[in-house]
One Martini backbone bead per residue (centre of mass of N, CA, C, O) as a GRO file, in nm:
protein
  114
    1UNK     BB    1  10.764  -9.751  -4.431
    2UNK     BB    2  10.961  -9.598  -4.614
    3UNK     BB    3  11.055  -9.503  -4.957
    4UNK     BB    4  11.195  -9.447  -5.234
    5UNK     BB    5  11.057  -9.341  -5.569
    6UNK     BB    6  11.072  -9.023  -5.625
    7UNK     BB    7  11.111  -8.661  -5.647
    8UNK     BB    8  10.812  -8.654  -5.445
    9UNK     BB    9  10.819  -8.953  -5.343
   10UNK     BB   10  10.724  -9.189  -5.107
   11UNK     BB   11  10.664  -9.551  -5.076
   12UNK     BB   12  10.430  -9.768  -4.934
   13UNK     BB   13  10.259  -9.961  -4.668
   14UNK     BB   14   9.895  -9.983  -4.582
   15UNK     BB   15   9.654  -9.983  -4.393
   16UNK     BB   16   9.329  -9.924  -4.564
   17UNK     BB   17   9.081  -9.741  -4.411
   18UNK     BB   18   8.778  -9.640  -4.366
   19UNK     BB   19   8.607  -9.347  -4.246
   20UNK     BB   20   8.397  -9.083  -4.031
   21UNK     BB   21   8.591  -8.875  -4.091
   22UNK     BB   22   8.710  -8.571  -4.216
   23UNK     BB   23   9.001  -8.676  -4.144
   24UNK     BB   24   9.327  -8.826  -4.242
   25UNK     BB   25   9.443  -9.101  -4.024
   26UNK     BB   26   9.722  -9.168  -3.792
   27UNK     BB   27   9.912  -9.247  -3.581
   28UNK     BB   28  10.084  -9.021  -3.366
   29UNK     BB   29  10.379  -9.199  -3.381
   30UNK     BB   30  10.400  -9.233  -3.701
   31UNK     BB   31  10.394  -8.954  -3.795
   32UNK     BB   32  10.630  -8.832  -3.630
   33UNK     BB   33  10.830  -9.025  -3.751
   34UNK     BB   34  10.784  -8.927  -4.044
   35UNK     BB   35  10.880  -8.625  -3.999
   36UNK     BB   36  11.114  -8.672  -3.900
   37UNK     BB   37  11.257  -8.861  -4.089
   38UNK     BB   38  11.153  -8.691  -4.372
   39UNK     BB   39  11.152  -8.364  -4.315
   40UNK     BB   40  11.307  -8.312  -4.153
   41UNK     BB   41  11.675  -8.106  -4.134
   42UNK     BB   42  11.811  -8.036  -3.818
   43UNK     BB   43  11.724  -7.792  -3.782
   44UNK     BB   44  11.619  -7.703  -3.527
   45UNK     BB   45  11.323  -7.660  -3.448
   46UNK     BB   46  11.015  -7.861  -3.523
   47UNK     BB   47  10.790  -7.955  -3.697
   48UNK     BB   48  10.574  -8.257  -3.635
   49UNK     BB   49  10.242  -8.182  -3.703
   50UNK     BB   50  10.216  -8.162  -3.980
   51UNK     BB   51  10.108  -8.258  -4.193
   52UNK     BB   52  10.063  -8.527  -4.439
   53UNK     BB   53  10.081  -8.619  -4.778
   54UNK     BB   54   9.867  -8.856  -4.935
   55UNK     BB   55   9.841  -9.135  -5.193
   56UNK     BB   56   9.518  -9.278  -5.305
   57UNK     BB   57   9.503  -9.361  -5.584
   58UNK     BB   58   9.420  -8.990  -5.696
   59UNK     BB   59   9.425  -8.875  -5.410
   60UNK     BB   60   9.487  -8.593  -5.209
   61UNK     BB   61   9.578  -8.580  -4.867
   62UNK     BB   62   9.573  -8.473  -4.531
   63UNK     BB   63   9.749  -8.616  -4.273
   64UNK     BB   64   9.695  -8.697  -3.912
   65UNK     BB   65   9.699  -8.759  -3.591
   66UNK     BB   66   9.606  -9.038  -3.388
   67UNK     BB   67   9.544  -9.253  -3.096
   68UNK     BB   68   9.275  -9.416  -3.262
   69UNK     BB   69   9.482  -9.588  -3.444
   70UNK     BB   70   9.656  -9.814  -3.585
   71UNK     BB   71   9.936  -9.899  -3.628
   72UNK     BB   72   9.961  -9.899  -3.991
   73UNK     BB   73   9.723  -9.696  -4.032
   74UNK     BB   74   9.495  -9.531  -4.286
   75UNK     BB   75   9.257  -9.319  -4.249
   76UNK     BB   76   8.969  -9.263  -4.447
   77UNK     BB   77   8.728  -9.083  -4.612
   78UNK     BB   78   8.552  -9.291  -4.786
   79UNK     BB   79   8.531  -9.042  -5.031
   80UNK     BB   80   8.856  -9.092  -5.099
   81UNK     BB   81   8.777  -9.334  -5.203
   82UNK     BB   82   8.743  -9.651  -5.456
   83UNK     BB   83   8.759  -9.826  -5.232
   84UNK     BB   84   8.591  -9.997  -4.929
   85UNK     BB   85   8.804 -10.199  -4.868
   86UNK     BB   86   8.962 -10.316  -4.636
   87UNK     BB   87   9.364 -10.271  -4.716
   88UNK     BB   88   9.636 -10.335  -4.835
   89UNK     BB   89   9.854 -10.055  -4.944
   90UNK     BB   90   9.966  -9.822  -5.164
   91UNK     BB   91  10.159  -9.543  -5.061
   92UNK     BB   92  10.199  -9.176  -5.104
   93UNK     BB   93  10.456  -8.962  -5.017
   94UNK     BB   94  10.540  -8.638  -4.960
   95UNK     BB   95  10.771  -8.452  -5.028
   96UNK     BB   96  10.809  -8.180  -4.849
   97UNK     BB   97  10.762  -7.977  -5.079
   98UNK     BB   98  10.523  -8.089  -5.197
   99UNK     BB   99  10.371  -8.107  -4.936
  100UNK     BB  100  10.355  -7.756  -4.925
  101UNK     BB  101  10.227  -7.704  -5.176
  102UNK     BB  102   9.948  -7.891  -5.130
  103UNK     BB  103   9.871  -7.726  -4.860
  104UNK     BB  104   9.860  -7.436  -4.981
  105UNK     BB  105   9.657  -7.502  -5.218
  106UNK     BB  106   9.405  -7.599  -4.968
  107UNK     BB  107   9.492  -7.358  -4.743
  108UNK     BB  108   9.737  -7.452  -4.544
  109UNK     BB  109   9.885  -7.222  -4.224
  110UNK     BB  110  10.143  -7.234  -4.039
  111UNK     BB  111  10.146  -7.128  -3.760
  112UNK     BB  112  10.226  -6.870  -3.558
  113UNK     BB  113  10.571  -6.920  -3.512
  114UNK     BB  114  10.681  -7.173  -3.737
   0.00000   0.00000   0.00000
């Protein structure tokens, strides 16, 4: 779903299509896997919850999991679109580090005890 692209992001192809929710979300197994996958560093017991950030246009935003989306879609809320016509984009996704800086500086904090 995701490549290396430069030292702080992965970039990737999804259908983006606006929606009416607060938070853009994709499918719940797709996040799930891209946590694993790009996040995880294999120590001990990981969170798959935790946000991912990614850039579509100029905007950053974090994406959480969801079972009403379909796989390979990222649902954004309409206002943080450039473009509000649903179609297959590339898509920015930040890796481990630098998206924990964007969601700190968002202020979101991962849950106590994780």
């Amino acid at each position: 779903m995701f490549e290396q692209f430069s030292g702080g992001y992965y970039l990737g192809k999804l259908y983006v299509e606006p929606h009416d929710g607060e938070q853009a979300v994709i499918h719940r197994d797709d996040h799930e896997a891209v946590n694993e996958q790009l996040y995880a560093d294999g120590d001990g017991i990981e969170r798959l919850d935790a946000p991912l950030v990614m850039k579509v246009d100029n905007t950053h935003f974090p994406v959480h999991g969801d079972e009403g989306v379909p796989s390979g879609t990222l649902a954004v809320p309409a206002e943080l679109l450039d473009e509000a016509a649903p179609s297959q984009r590339e898509v920015l996704l930040a890796k481990a580090n630098r998206a924990m800086e964007l969601l700190r500086y968002s202020g979101w904090q991962p849950a106590a005890g994780t």
